[in-house]
C-alpha positions as CSV (number, residue, x, y, z in Angstrom):
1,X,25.3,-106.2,122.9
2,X,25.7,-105.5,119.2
3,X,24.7,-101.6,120.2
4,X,27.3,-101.4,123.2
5,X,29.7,-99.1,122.3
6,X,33.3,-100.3,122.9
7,X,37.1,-100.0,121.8
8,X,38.7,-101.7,118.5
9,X,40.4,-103.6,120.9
10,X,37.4,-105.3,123.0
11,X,35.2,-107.5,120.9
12,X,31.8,-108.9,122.0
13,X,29.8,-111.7,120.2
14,X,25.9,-110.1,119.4
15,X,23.6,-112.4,120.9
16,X,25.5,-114.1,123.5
17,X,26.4,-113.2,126.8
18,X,30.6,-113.0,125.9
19,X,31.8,-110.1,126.0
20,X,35.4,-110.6,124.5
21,X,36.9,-113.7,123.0
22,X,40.3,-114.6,122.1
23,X,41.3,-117.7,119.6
24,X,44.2,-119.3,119.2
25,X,44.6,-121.5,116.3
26,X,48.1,-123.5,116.6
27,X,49.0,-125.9,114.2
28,X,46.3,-128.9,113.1
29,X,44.9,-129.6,116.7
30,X,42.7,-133.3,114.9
31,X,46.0,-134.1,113.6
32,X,48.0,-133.6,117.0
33,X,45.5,-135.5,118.8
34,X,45.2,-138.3,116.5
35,X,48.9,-138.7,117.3
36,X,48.6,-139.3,121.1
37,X,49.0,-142.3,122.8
38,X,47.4,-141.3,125.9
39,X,45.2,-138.0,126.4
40,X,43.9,-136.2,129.9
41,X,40.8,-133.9,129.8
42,X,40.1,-132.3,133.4
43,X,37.8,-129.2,134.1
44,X,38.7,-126.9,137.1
45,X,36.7,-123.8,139.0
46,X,37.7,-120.8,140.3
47,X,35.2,-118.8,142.2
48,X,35.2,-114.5,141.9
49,X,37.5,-113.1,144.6
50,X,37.6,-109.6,146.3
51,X,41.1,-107.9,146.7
52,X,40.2,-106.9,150.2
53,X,42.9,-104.3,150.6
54,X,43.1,-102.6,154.1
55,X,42.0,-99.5,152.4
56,X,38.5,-99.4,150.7
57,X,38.1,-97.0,147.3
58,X,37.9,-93.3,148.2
59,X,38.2,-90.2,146.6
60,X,38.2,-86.6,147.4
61,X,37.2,-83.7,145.3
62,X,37.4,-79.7,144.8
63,X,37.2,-76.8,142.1
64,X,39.3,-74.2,143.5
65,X,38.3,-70.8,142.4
66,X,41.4,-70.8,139.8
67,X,38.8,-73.7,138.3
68,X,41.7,-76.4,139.1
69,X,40.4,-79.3,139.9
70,X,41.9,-81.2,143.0
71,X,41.3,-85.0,143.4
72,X,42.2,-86.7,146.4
73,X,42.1,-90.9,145.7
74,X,43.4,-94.1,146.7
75,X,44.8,-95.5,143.2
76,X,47.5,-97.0,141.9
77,X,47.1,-95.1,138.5
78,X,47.3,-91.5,139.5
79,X,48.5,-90.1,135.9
80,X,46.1,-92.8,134.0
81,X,43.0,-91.5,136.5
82,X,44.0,-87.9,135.2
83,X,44.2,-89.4,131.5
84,X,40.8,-91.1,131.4
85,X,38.8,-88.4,133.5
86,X,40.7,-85.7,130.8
87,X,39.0,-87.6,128.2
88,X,36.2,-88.7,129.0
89,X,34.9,-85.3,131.0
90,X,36.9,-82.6,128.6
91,X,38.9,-81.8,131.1
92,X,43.0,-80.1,130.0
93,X,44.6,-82.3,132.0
94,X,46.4,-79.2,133.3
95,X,43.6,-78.0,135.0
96,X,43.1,-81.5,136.8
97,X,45.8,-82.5,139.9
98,X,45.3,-86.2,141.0
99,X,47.0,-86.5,144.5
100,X,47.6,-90.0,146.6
101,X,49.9,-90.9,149.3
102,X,50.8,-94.7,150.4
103,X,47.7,-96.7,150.2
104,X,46.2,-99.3,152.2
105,X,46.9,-102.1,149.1
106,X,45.9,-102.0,145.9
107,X,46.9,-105.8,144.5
108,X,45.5,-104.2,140.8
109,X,42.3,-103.2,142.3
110,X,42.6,-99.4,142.7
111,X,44.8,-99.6,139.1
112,X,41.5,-98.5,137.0
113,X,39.4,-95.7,137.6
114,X,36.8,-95.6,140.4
115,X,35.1,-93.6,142.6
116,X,37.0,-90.2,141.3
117,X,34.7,-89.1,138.2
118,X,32.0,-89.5,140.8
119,X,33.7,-87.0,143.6
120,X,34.4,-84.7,140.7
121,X,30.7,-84.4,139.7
122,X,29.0,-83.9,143.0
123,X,31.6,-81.3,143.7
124,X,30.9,-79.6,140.4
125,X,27.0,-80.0,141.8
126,X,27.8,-78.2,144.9
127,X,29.6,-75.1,143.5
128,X,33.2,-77.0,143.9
129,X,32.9,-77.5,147.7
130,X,34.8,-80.8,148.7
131,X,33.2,-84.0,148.7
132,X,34.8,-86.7,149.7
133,X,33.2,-90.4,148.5
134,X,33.7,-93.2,150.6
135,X,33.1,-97.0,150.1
136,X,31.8,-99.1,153.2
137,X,33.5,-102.6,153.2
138,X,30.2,-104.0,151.8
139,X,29.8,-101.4,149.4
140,X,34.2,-102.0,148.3
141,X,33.2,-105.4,147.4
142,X,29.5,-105.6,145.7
143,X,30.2,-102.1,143.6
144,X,33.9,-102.4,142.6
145,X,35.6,-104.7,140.8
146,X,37.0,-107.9,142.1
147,X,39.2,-110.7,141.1
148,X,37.4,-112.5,137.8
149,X,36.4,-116.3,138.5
150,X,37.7,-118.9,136.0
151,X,36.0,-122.3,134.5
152,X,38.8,-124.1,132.9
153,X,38.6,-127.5,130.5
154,X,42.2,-128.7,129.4
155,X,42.4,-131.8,127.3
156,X,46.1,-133.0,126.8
157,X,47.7,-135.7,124.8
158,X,51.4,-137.0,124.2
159,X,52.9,-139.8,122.7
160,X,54.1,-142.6,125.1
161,X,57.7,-141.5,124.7
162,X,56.7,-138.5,126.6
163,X,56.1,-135.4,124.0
164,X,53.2,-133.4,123.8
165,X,51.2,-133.9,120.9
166,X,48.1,-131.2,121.6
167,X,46.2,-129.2,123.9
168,X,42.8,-128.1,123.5
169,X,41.8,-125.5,126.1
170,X,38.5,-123.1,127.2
171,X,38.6,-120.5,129.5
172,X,35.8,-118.5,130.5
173,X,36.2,-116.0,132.8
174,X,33.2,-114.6,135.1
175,X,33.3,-110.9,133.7
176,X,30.3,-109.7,136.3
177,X,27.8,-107.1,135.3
178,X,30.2,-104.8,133.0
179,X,33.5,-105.2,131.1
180,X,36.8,-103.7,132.5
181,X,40.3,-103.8,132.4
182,X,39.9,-108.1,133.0
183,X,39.5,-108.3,129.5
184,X,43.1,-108.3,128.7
185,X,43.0,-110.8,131.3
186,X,41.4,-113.4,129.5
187,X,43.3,-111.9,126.6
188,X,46.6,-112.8,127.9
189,X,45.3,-115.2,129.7
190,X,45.1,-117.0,125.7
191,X,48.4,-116.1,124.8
192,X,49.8,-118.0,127.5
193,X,47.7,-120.9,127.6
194,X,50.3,-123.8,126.7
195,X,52.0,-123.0,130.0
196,X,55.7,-122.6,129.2
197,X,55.5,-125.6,126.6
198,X,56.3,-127.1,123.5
199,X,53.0,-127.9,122.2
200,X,52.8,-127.7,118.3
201,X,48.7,-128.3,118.0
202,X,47.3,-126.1,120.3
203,X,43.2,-125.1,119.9
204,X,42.5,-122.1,122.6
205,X,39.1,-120.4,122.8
206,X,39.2,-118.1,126.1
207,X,36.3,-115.6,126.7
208,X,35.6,-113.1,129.2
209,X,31.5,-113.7,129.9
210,X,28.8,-111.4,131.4
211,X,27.3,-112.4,134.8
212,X,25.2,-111.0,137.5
213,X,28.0,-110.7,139.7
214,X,30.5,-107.9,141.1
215,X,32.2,-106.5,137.7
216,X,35.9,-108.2,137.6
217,X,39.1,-106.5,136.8
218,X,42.7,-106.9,137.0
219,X,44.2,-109.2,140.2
220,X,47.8,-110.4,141.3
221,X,49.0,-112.5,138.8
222,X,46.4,-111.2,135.7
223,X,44.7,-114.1,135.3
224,X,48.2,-116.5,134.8
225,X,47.7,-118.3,138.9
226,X,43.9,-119.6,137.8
227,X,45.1,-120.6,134.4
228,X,48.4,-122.1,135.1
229,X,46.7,-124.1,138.0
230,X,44.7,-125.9,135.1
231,X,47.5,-126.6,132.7
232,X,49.6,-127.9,135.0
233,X,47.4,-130.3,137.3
234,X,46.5,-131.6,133.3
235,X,50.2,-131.8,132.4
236,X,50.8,-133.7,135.8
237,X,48.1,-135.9,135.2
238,X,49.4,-136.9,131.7
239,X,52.5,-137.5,133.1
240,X,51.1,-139.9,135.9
241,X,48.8,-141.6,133.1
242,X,52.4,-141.6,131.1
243,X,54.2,-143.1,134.6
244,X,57.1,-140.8,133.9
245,X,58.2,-138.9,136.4
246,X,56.6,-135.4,136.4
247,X,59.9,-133.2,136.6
248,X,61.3,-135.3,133.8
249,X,58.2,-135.0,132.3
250,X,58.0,-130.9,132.2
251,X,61.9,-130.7,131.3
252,X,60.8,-133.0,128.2
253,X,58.2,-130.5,127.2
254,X,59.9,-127.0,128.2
255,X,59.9,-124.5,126.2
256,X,63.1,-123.3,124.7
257,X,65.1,-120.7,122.4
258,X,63.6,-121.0,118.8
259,X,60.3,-122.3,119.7
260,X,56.8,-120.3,118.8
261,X,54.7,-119.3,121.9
262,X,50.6,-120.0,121.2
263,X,50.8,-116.7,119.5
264,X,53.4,-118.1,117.6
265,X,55.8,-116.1,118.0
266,X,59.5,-117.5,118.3
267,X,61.5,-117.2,121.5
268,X,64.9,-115.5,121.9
269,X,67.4,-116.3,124.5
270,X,66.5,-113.3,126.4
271,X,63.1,-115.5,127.4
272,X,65.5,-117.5,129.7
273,X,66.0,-121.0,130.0
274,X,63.4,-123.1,131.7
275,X,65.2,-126.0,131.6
276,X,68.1,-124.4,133.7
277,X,65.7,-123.4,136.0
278,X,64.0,-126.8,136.1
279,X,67.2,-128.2,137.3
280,X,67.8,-125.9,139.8
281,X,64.6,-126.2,141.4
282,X,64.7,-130.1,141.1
283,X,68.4,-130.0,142.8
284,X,67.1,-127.9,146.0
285,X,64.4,-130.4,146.2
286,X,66.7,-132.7,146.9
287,X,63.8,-135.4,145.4
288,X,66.7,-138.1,145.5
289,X,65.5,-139.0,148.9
290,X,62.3,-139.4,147.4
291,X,58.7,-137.0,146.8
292,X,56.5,-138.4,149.9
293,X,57.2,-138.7,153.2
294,X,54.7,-139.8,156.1
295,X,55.1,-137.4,159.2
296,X,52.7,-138.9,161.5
297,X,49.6,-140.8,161.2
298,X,47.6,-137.6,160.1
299,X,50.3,-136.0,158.0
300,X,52.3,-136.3,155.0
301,X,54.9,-134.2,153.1
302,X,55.1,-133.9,150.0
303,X,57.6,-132.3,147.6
304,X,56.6,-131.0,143.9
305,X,57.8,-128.7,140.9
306,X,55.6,-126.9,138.5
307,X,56.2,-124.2,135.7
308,X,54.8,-121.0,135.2
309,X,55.1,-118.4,132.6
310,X,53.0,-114.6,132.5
311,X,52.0,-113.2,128.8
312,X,53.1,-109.4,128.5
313,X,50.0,-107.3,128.9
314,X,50.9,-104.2,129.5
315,X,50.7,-101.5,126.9
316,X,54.4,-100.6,125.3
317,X,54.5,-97.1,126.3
318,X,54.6,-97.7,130.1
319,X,57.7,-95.5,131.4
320,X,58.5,-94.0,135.0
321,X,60.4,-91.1,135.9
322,X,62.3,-90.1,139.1
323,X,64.2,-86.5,139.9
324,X,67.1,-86.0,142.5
325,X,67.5,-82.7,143.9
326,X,70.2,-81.9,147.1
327,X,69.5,-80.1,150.7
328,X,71.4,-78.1,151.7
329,X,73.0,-80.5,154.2
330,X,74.3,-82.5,150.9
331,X,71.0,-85.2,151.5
332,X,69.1,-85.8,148.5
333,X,65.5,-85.4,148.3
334,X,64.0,-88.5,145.4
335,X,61.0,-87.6,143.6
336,X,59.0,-90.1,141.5
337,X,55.7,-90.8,139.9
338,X,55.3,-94.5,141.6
339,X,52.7,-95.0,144.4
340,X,53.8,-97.1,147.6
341,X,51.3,-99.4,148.6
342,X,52.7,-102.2,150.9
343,X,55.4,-103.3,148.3
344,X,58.4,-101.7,149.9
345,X,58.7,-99.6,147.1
346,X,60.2,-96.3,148.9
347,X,63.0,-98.0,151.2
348,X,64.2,-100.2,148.0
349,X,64.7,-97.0,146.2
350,X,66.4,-95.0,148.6
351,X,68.8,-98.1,148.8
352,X,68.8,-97.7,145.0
353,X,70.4,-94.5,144.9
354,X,72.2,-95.0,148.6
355,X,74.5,-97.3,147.0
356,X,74.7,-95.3,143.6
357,X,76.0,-91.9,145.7
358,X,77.9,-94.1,147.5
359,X,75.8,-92.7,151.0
360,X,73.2,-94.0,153.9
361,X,69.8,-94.3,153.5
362,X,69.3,-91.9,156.2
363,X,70.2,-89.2,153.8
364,X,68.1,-90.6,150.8
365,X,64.1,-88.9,151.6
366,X,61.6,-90.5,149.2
367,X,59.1,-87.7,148.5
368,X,56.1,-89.6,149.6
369,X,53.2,-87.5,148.6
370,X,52.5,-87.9,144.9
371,X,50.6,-85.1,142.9
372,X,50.2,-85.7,139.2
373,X,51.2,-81.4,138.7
374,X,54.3,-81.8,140.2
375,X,55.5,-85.7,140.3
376,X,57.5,-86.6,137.0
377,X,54.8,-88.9,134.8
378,X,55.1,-92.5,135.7
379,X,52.5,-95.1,134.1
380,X,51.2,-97.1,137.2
381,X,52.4,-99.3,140.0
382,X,51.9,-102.3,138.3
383,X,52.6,-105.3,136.4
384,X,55.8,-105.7,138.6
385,X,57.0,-103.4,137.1
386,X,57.2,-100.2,138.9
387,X,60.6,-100.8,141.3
388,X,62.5,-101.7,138.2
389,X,61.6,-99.2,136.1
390,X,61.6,-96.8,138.4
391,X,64.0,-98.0,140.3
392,X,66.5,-97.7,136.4
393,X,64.8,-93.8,136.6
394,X,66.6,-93.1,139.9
395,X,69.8,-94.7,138.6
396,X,69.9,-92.3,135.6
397,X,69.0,-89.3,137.6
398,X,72.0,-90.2,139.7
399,X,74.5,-90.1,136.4
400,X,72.8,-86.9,135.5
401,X,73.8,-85.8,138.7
402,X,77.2,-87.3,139.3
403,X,77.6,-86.2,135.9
C-alpha cells in the first residue's frame, strides 16, 4: 500500500490493510471519562449490502465519424462521468456526450463511474461501432460497488445528573477489494460521530479497511443510518443504566447554538434547534399514556424517539442549472441537468414552476432525456440535494423570464 498511488485527500496506513483513517481528538477523553459516574461500551455489526436497483449498470458506446464520442449509461453523475473519463482518458470534454434518461434507481450506486470507460474502449477496439456493456444481476452485485458494512464500538459515560462526560468511538468500515467514493463515508462518517450531542471529550478513530469483498461505495444515508444506529442504542443504554428517561435524556444532551461539532466547529442558528424538534416529536408521541403497550399475547407496541444528524460531504462547488423556453402554444418546455430516478424529481418541478407562472402542470413538459452537450451542467442527483437546488434553478429561470 505505500506504492498505491492515490489523492491528497485519501490516506492509507503502509503495512496495514486501512485504507483511509480519520481522527478525531476532542477535548481530554482520560479526563472526561474519569468524570463519569456510569459508562456504557457496546459493539454493533453491520453486514455489506447491495443497492439492488431495478436497473443493473449499463452503458453504451460509439465514435461517430466526426470522432464524438457518444455514451449511453445508467448514472446518476452524467456531467462527473464526462469529468473523470475527460481526465483520465484525454478526452476534451467537448468531444465526449454522456446521455441517460430515468433510471431504474440509483440509491448513490450509479453516482460514480462504472461500466462507461469500459464501453468506450471496446468501441475504440472495434473502429467506434456501438457496444453496449451490460451487467447480469450476479455480475451488478459481485463487480460493482455496494453498500460498505460497518463494525462499531461506542463507549459512553455521564455523570449521574445526566450529562455526557465522553465518548470514545471506532468505526471500521468494510471497504471491499478497492477504495471508492465510501471513503468520504467513513470520513463524514467521523465528523458526525457524537450524534447530534454535547459531548466535550470525544476520542474517534474511524477507518475505511480493505477486504475481499464487493468494493463499497456511497449508499442512502452515506454512512450516517449504520453509525447513528450505534450512538444512539449506546446513548439509550446510558440513559437506562442512568434510569432517566431517554427523551429527557437526549434533550439534556442536544446539541445547541454555540456548541463545537467533533470537528469542533461552533454551530450557528441556521443548524436548527434540536431541542424544538425533540419536543415536537415527544408531543405527537403522545408518551403521557405511557411507551409500552401489550396488544395481544404475542405482541407489543412500543413507542420511542431517537436523533440523527448527517455531516456535509459533498464538495462546495456542487450547483444545478435549469432553462425555460415557450411553445408556441404559450407551454413551457423545462430543461435541466438532474436525472430522475424514482424520486419524483420531474412532476415536483413542473409543480415548481406551475405555481411560479401561475399555470397547470399540463403545460409544464420536463425535458426528460438528459445529454451532457446540450443539458445545462448540474453536479449529480444526490446528497438530497438535487430537487432543491434544482428545483431554486427553475425558480430563477422563471424571474428571468417573467422578467
Amino acid at each position: 500500500m505505500a506504492d498505491y498511488a492515490h489523492v491528497p485527500d485519501i490516506q492509507p496506513q503502509p503495512g496495514t490493510n486501512i485504507a483511509h483513517q480519520t481522527k478525531i481528538r476532542k477535548g481530554d477523553i482520560e479526563a472526561g471519562f474519569a468524570e463519569a459516574d456510569v459508562i456504557v461500551e457496546e459493539s454493533y455489526g453491520f453486514p455489506p449490502a447491495d443497492h439492488a436497483a431495478m436497473e443493473p449498470r449499463i452503458a453504451a458506446a460509439e465514435i461517430k465519424d466526426d470522432g464524438r464520442i457518444v455514451i449511453r449509461t445508467s448514472t446518476q453523475f452524467p456531467f462527473g462521468v464526462r469529468a473523470v473519463m475527460s481526465h483520465c482518458l484525454g478526452i476534451p470534454p467537448g468531444k465526449l456526450i454522456i446521455e441517460t434518461a430515468e433510471l431504474g434507481g440509483g440509491f448513490a450506486g450509479k453516482a460514480g463511474i462504472r461500466l462507461e470507460p469500459l464501453a468506450y474502449l471496446l468501441s475504440k477496439a472495434l473502429d467506434g461501432r456501438p457496444v453496449r456493456v451490460a451487467n447480469t444481476w450476479e455480475k451488478d452485485m459481485v463487480s460493482s460497488p455496494g453498500a460498505p458494512g460497518l463494525e462499531a464500538t461506542v463507549k459512553m459515560g455521564a455523570r449521574k445528573e445526566g450529562t455526557i462526560t465522553a465518548a470514545r468511538v471506532e468505526f471500521h468500515f468494510d471497504s471491499g477489494g478497492y477504495a471508492d467514493y465510501a471513503v468520504n463515508v467513513s470520513r463524514a462518517a467521523g465528523y458526525a460521530s457524537s450524534g447530534p450531542y454535547r459531548i466535550p471529550n470525544l476520542h474517534t478513530d474511524s477507518r475505511y479497511v480493505y477486504t475481499n469483498h464487493p468494493f463499497a461505495t456511497a449508499y442512502r444515508g452515506f454512512g450516517h443510518i449504520e453509525m447513528s444506529f450505534a450512538v444512539e442504542r449506546t446513548v439509550e443504554m446510558l440513559a437506562l443504566k442512568l434510569d432517566m428517561d431517554p427523551v429527557e435524556f437526549r434533550r439534556h444532551n442536544a446539541i445547541r447554538k454555540g456548541d463545537s461539532t467533533p470537528s469542533q466547529d461552533v454551530l450557528d442558528a441556521n443548524t436548527g434547534d434540536l431541542i424544538a424538534c425533540i419536543d415536537r416529536v415527544e408531543s405527537a408521541l403522545e408518551r403521557k399514556d405511557g411507551s409500552r403497550f401489550q396488544v395481544d399475547e404475542h405482541r407489543v407496541r412500543t413507542k420511542g424517539l431517537s436523533c440523527y444528524w448527517k455531516a456535509p460531504a459533498i464538495p462546495t462547488f456542487t450547483d444545478a442549472s435549469a432553462t425555460i423556453y415557450f411553445n408556441d402554444d404559450g407551454s413551457v418546455n423545462l430543461v435541466t441537468g438532474a436525472v430522475e430516478m424514482g424520486q419524483g424529481l420531474y412532476t415536483s418541478l413542473s409543480q415548481i414552476v406551475a405555481e411560479k407562472l401561475g399555470m397547470h402542470t399540463d403545460r409544464i413538459h420536463v425535458v426528460q432525456d438528459l445529454a451532457t452537450n446540450r443539458s445545462p451542467h448540474d453536479w449529480a442527483s444526490a446528497a438530497s440535494r438535487t430537487l432543491f437546488m434544482a428545483g431554486r434553478a427553475a425558480l430563477q429561470a422563471c424571474d428571468d423570464a417573467v422578467a
